[in-house]
N, C-alpha and C positions, 0 to 999 in steps of 0.2 A: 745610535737612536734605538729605544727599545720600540715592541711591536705595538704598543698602543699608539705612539705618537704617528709611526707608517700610517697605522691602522685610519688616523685622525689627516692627517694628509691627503690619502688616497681619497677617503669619504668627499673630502673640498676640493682636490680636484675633478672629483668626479661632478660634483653638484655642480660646482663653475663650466665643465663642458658640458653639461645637461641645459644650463643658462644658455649657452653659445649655440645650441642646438637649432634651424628650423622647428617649429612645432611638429610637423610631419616627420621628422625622423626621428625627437622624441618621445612623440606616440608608439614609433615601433621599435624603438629600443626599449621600452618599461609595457608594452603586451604582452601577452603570456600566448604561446605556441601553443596551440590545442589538434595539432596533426588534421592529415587531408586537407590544407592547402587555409586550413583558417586561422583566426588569432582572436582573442581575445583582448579587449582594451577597455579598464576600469575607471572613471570619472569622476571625482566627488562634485558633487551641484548642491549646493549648501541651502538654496532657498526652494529645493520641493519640500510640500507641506502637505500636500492632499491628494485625491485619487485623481482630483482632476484635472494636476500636474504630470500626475504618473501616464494616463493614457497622449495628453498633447506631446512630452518629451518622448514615447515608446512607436507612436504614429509616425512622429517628425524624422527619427531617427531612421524607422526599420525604409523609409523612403528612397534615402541614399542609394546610389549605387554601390555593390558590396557588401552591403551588410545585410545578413542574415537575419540576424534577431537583435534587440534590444531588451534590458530589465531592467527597470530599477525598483530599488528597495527603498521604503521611506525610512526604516528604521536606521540604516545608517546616511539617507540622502548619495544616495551611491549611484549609478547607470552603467551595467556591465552593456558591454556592447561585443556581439560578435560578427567579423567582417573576415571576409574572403582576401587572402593575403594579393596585393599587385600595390594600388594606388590607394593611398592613407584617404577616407572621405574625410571631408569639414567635418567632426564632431562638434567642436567647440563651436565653432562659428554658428553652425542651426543653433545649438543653444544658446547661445548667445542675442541672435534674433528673436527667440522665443521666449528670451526673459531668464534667463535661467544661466547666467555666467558659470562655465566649470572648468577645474583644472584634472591634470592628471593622478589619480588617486595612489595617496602611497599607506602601506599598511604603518608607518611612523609619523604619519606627518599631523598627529594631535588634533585631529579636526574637532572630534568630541569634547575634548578638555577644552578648547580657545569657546567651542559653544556654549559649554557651560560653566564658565568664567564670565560669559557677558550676560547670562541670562540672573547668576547669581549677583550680579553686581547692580544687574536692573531692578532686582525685587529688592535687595536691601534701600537702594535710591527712594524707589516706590513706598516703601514699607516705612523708612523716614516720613516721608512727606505725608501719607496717611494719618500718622501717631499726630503729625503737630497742626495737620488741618482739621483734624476732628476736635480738637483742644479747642482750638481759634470758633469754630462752630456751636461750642458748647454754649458761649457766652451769644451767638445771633439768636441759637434755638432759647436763651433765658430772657430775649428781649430787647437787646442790641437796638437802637435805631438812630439814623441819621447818618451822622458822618463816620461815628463810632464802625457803626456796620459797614459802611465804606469800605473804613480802612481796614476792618478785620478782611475783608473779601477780596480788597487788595492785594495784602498780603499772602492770603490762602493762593492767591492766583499764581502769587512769585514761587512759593513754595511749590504748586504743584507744573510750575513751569518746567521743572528738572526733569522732574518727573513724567511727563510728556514725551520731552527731545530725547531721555534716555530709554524708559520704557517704553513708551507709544514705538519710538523709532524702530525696533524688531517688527512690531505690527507695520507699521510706516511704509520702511522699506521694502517690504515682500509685496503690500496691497499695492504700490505706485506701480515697479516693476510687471507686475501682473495687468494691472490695467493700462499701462504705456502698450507692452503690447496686444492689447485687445484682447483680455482673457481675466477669469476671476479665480480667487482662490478663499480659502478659509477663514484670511488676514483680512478680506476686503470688508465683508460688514463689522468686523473688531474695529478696525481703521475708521469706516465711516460711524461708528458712533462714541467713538472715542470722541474723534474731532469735533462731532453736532454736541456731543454733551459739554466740551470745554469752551468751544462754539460759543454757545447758551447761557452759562456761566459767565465767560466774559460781558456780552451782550448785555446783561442784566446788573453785571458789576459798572458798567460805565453809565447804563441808565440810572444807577440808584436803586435799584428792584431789590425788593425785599431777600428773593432765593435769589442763590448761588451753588452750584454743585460742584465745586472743585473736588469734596472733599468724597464726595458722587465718583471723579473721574481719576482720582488717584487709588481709593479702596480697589475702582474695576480694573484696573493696570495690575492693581497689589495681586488677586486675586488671579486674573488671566494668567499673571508670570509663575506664581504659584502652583497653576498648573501645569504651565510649561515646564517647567524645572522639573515638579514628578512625572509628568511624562517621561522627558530624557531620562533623568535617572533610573525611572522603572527599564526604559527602553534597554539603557547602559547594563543593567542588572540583568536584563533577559538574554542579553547578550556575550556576557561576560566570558562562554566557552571559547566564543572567536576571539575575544581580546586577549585572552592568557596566551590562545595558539599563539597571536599574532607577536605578541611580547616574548615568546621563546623565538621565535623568530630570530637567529643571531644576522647582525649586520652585514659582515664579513667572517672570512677566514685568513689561515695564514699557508701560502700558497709555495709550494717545494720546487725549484728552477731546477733543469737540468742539471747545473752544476752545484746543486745544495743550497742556493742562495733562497731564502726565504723574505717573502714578500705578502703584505697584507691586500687582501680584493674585497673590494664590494660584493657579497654574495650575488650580484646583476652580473657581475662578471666571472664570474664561475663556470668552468663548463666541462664537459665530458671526456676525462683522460686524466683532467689536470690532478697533481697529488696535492691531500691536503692535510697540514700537523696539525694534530687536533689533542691538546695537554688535559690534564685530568680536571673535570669539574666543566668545562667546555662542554657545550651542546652542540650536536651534530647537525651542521649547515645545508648536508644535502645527502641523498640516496649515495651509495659509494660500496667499495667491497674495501676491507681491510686487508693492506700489504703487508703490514709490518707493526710489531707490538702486538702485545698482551693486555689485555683490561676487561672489567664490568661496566656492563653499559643497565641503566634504568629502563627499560623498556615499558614504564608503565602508561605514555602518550600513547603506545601502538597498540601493546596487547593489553594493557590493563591488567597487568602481575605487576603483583610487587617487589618479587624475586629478582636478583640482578640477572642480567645474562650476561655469562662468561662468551669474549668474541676472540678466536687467534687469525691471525694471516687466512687469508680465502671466505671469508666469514661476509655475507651481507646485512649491511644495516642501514636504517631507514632515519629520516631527515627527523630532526625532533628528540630523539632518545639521546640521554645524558651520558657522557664517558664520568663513570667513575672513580676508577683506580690507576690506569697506569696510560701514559702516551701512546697516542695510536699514527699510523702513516697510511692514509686512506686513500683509493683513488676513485675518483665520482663517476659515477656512471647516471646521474639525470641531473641539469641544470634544475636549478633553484624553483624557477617558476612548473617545473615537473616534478617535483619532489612529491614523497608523501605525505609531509604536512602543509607543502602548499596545495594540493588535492583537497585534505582535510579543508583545510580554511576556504577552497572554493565553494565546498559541496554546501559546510555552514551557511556560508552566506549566499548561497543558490537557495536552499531552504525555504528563506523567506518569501523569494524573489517570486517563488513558482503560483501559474495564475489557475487555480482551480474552480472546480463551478463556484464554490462560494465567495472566492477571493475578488471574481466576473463579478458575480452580481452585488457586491458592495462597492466597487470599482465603478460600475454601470451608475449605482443608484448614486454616490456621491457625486459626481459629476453634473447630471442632471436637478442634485439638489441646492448648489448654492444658485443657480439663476432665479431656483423658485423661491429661496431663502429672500433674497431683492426684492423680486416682485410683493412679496407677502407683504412685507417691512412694506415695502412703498405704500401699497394697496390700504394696508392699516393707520398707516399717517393721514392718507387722502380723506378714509373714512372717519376716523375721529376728530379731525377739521372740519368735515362738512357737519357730522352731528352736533359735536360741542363749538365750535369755534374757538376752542383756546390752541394757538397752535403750537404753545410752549407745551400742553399734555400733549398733542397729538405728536411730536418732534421725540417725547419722552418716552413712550409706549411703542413707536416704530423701533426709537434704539432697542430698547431689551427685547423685542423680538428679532432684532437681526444678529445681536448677543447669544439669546439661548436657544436659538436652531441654528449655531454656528455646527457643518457635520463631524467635528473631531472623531467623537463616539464611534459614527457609522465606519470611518478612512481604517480607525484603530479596531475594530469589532474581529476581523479576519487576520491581517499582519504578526497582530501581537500573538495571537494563539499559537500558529504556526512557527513564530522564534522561539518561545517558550519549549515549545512539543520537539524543538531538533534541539535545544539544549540539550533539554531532558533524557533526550535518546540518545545525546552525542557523550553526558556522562557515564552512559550505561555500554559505551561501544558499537553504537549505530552512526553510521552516517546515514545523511537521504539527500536526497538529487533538490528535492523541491517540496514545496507545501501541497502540491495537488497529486502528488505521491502516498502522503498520507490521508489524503480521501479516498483516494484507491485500494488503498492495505485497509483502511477501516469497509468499506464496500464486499473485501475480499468473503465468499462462499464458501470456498473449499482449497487445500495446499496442498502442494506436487512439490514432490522429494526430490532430486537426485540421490545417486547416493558416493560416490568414491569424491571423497573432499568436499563432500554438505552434509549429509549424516554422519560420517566418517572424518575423522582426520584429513584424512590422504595421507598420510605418512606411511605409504606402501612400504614395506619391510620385504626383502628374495624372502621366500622360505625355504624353495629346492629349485635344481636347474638339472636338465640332463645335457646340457653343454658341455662336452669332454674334449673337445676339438681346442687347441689353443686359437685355432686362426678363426672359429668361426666365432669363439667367445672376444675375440679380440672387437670383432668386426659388430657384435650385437652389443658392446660397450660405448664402441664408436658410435654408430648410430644412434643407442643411447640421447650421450651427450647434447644429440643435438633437438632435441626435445626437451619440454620442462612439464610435460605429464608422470604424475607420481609413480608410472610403472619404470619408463626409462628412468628417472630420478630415483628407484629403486636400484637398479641394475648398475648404475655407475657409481653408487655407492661402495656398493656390494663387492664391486671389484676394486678396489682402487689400483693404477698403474697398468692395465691392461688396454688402455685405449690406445695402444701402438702408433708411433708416428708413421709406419710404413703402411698403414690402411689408408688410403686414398680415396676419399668418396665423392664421386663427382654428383651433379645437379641432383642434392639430397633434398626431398620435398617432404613435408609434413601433411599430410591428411587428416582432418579432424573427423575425430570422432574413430580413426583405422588404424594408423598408425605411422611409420615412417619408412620412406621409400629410396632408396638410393642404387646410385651404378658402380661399382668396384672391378677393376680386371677387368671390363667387358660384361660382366654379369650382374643382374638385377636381385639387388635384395633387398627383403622387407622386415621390418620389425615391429609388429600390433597386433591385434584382434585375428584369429579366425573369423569366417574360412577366406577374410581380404589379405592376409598376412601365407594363409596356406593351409590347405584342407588339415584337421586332427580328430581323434578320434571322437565322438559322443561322452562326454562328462569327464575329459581330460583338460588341461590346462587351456585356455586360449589364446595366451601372448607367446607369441611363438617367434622364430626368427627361419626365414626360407629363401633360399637360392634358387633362382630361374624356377620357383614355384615351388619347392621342394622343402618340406620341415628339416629344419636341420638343427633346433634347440627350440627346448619348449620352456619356461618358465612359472613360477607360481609364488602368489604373493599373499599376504598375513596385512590383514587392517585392522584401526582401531577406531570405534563409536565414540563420535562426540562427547565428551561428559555434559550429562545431562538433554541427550537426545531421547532417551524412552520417556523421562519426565514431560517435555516438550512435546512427544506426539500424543499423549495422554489427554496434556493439558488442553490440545487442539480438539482431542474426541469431545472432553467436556463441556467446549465449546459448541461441538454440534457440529464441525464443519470436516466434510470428508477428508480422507488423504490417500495419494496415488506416489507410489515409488515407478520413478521411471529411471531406469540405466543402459548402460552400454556395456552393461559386465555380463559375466554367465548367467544362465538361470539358475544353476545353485550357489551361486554368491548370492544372487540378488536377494532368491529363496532365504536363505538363511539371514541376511539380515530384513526381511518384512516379517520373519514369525516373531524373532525377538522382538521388534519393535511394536507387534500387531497390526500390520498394514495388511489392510484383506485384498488391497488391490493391488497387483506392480507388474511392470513391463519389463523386460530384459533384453537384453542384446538389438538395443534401442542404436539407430544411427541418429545425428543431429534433426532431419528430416523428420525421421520418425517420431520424435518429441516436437517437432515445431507440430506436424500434422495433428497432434493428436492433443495440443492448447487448442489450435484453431479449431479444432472441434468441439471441446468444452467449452469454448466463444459462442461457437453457432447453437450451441445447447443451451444457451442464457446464463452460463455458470461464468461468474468471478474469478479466476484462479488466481491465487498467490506460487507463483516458482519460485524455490528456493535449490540454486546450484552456483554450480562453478564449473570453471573450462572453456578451454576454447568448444568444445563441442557443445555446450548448455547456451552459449552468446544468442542464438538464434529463438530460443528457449522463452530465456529471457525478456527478448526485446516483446516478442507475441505474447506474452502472459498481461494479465490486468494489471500484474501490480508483480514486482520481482526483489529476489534479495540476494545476495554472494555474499561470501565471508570475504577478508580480508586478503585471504591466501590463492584468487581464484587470479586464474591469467589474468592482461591486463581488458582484453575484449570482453569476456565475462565482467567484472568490475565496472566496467562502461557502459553494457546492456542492462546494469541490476540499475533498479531506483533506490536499493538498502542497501547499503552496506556493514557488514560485522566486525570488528576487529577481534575480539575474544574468541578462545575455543570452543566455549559452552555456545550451545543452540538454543538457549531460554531465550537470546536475542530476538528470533522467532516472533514468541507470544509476549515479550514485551515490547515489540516495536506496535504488535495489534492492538494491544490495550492503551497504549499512549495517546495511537491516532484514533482509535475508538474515543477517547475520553476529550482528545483535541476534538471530533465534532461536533461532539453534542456541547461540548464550551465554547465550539464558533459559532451554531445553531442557540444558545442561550445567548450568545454577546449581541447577533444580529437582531432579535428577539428585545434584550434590553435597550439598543440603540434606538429601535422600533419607536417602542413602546415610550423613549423619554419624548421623545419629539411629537408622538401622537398626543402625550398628555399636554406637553409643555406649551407648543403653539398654540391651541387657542388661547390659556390662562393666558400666554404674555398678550395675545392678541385683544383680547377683553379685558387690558388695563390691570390685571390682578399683579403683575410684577415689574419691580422697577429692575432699574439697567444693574444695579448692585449685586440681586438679587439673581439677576439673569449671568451676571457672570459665575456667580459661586454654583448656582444649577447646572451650566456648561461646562465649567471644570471637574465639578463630580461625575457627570456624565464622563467624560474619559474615564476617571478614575476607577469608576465602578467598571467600566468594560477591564481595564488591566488588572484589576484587583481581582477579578473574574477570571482571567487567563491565568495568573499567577496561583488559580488553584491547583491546576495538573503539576504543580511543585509538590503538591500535598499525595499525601496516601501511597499505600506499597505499590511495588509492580508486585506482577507474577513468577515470582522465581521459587513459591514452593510447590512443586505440583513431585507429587509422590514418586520415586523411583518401581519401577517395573522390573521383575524376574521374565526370562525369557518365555515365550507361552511354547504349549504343543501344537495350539490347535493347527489345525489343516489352511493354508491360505491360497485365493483364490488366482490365479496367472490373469491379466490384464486383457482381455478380448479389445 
């Protein structure tokens, strides 16, 4: 049997025991592990449609015992939920009561395509019966009477009956579900005047009455789906970076037994040790170190080169990037749901999720707006019955008002901007945690440097060592190793085979921000920073290696600037907004990289402390700060900054504390993540502005009889349209990536008080 048919096997077994499951244990077999004792569990809920679904399902939810937070996302109808790992709560069941049926969400499972499969099959139905009722109309509007017009109205009736139970039925079924359980949504007035308009029509067709609006009630179906359909597709389209992620996504792998036997897995079932043959043109399933083989790998998902990268035996590589040239034998170091392109695809669709003040206050206003949408409608039927007494216009001017103050506009005014702006960033090699991330980075005042792997590569290079001892260079290799700060990853380079099996290090502890500590022999030794590692002398090396307190090897290391970091802090002056280098390095490393750069301000031989203290202080000063580091020692950094960024290459705590992330070497990521969400606010601030402003105009005309329900639906669906076609401008016009390259300066720079 070859490995696709396994491969097709394992898959249906696997789905058949996921069938056979309890729900609660299938919940917590398809959660995602997010450490410190919680999980993550994704939900598609197929009938959220507006804000004032998102706050009941997020309230209902965060209720439960367990759980932490709730989000959902309209744009894909999603609800991530995060719960503290013991006992699985009811998910489903609250939602279920509250109207809102959900299953467990899988990044394959075509929710999108089946939605817009029936939305497209409703407007074609619609769009028929439109064409052939307006025909049959033609001939009542030239003078039809008697039976004649009867029968034309009859027919008009039959015709737009399809039309009805298939189109209406989208609207149908969300408005019932919502009002069963005591609750309104954006569907309820589409629902209610669909019905009073066919309603009405009928009524008047069995009377013999002259009007009939079938062809009224099928154009406002044709029209409402019309808009539907470009919603989703625009939504589809804005979306598109997570769905490419999500379609590299390989299903499985082919999984290496003990004794050679090879076996096809569910990538769910994948997990940390296991080896995995991965043949050439195969995309790589999960985080892993390569054993065995030689190949090029595409690294352009991670780093955004187009260069292949050559990988041999001891090589790590990341989930996502394509084997090109020859068979690889790999063995995984982070299940599937930890990977780095399942990270990626988290932080995507976090993106949206995130509830910022503006995100609040269109979330706030929708909710409070369909009740008043009802009342309106009601209130204007009541009064144009009492004035006119005709209660066929008063029945007909309520519809198009509860028609064209339906709040699509407002639900979409905030959402859409926000997916658009992490696409945008996500092709340029940013990720962001959230949408209220980027109100904060566009807020941002002034930016604070680190520097050794943020201005800097990291890619610490020895340059000299006075280590002549074999046993103590042995023992500062070892130590080393057990670190993944670029000075140690310097040193165990540098030496290769010197990490002696006969060095014994017992209870070896890592100190951020100092260095590494351990007991050998009986004796204590340290590897990091003076004077915590061991007194040296004034403007001599600082990473030192000491015994029972005592220098016993000094070291010294060679780094290399960002490309396109002088362009970047330039582009920031041009901006206006200050900049502060804070480090943990010497004072004349620090020194020499803020003259090149032009930093008039920096700190040095900064401890984690020392930089939390000194955000917290430009907080209490009223200043914005944007951090941009890396390290376990900058995590603290980060979390206290307004608004934070790490590159791709920063431990995993730093990456976790940043709201940006960078994948690329260049630091232009910087001033193009500012200018995006700069450009994302004032496009949220103009979308809220145009939602405004349709509903300020639009309500009274519909209200004062100036628009029929026709009319009112094709104004409601440009309303959407114009808010997304509005979003989809931050697609348009350059970033910032030409800002002029810099010669190093002389001038004199100022040490950080």
């Amino acid at each position: 049997m070859n490995c696709c048919a396994v491969g097709n096997a394992s898959m249906l077994e696997l789905e058949a025991e996921r069938q056979a499951m309890p729900p609660a244990d299938e919940i917590r077999l398809l959660s995602h592990v997010l450490g410190d004792g919680l999980r993550q569990t994704n939900l598609s809920v197929p009938d959220v449609h507006c804000a004032a679904c998102i706050g009941k399902i997020e309230r209902a939810l965060s209720k439960l015992d367990g759980v932490e937070n709730a989000r959902v996302n309209l744009s894909t109808r999603r609800v991530s939920i995060r719960w503290h790992d013991g006992a699985v709560p009811d998910f489903c069941g609250v939602l279920y009561r509250l109207g809102y049926p959900a299953h467990l969400f899988s990044e394959q499972d075509g929710e999108g395509d089946r939605t817009r499969s029936e939305l497209i099959r409703a407007v074609a139905v619609c769009g028929f019966a439109t064409a052939n009722i307006m025909l049959l109309s033609v001939s009542v509007w030239s003078g039809a009477e008697g039976a004649t017009r009867d029968l034309f109205h009859w027919i008009s009736a039959l015709i737009a009956l399809p039309a009805l139970v298939l189109g209406g039925g989208i609207f149908f079924r969300s408005a019932v579900s919502a009002l069963r359980h005591g609750r309104t949504n954006m569907d309820v007035p589409i629902a209610v005047g669909i019905s009073l308009a066919f309603g009405m029509s009928l009524y008047e067709t069995i009377n013999h009455g002259q009007h009939a609006y079938f062809d009224a009630v099928a154009s406002l179906l044709f029209f409402l789906l019309i808009g539907r359909v470009l919603d989703h597709v625009m939504r589809e389209k804005a979306r598109s970076a997570v769905s490419s992620l999500v379609r590299m996504t390989p299903a499985g792998a082919v999984v290496l037994g003990p004794d050679g036997s090879r076996e096809y897995m569910p990538l769910a079932r994948i997990e940390p040790g296991m080896k995995v043959f991965i043949t050439a043109g195969d995309r790589i399933p999960v985080d892993a170190i390569v054993r065995q083989g030689l190949s090029e790998l595409d690294c352009s998902l991670v780093t955004g080169e187009s260069d292949p990268r050559p990988v041999k035996a001891s090589d790590t590589i990341s989930a996502g990037t394509l084997n090109l040239t020859g068979p690889l034998t790999i063995e995984v170091t982070a299940a599937a749901e930890a990977s780095f392109l399942a990270e990626v695809i988290r932080l995507m669709e976090a993106a949206e999720a995130g509830r910022g003040l503006y995100r609040r206050i269109a979330d706030r206003a929708a909710t409070y707006y369909a009740p008043a949408v009802h009342l309106t409608a009601f209130l204007t039927g009541i009064g144009w019955l009492l004035v006119s007494g005709d209660w066929h216009k008063a029945i007909t001017i309520a519809i198009a008002v509860l028609i064209i103050t339906c709040p699509c506009a407002l639900g979409l005014a905030v959402p859409i901007v926000q997916v658009v702006a992490a696409r945008r960033l996500f092709e340029r090699g940013i990720m962001v945690k959230d949408g209220s991330a980027m109100e904060r980075l566009a807020e941002a005042d002034m930016a604070v440097f680190d520097k050794t792997g943020t201005l800097t590569l990291g890619q610490l290079s020895l340059a000299s060592s006075d280590a002549r001892d074999e046993t103590a260079l042995a023992i500062a290799v070892s130590l080393a190793g057990y670190s993944g700060h670029p000075a140690s990853r310097a040193i165990w380079k540098a030496y290769p085979g010197h990490h002696y099996p006969d060095v014994r290090a017992d209870g070896v502890t890592e100190h951020p921000g100092l260095g590494i500590e351990a007991a050998i022999a009986g004796k204590t030794y340290r590897l990091g920073r003076s004077p915590w590692a061991g007194p040296v002398e004034q403007g001599t090396s600082a990473t030192v290696l000491s015994e029972n307190g005592r220098v016993i090897a000094r070291f010294a290391f060679s780094d290399t600037l960002r490309p396109d970091a002088a362009a970047t802090i330039e582009r920031l002056h041009r901006l206006g907004m200050p900049i502060e280098l804070l480090s943990g390095d010497t004072k004349a490393a620090v020194q020499s990289v803020a003259k090149t750069l032009k930093i008039e301000h920096y700190g040095a031989e900064l401890l984690p402390g020392d930089k939390l203290e000194r955000l917290q202080a430009l907080a209490s000063d009223g200043r914005r700060a944007l951090m941009v580091g890396d390290g376990l020692n900058d995590a603290p950094a980060l979390a206290a900054a307004h608004v934070s960024m790490a590159p791709a290459t920063a431990a995993d705590v730093g990456r976790n504390a940043a709201d940006f992330v960078f994948l690329r070497d260049s630091l232009s990521a910087v001033t193009v993540a500012l200018d995006v969400s700069r450009r994302a606010g004032r496009l949220i601030r103009q979308n809220l502005a145009l939602a405004i402003g349709y509903n300020a105009f639009a309500i009274p005309i519909a209200v004062f009889g100036y628009v029929t329900p026709l009319v009112a639906a094709i104004a409601m669906s440009a309303s959407s349209l114009l808010v997304i076609g509005n979003a989809l401008r931050l697609n348009t016009g350059a970033d910032h990536f030409d800002a002029p390259s810099l010669l190093p300066s002389a001038n004199p720079e100022g040490q950080l008080r």
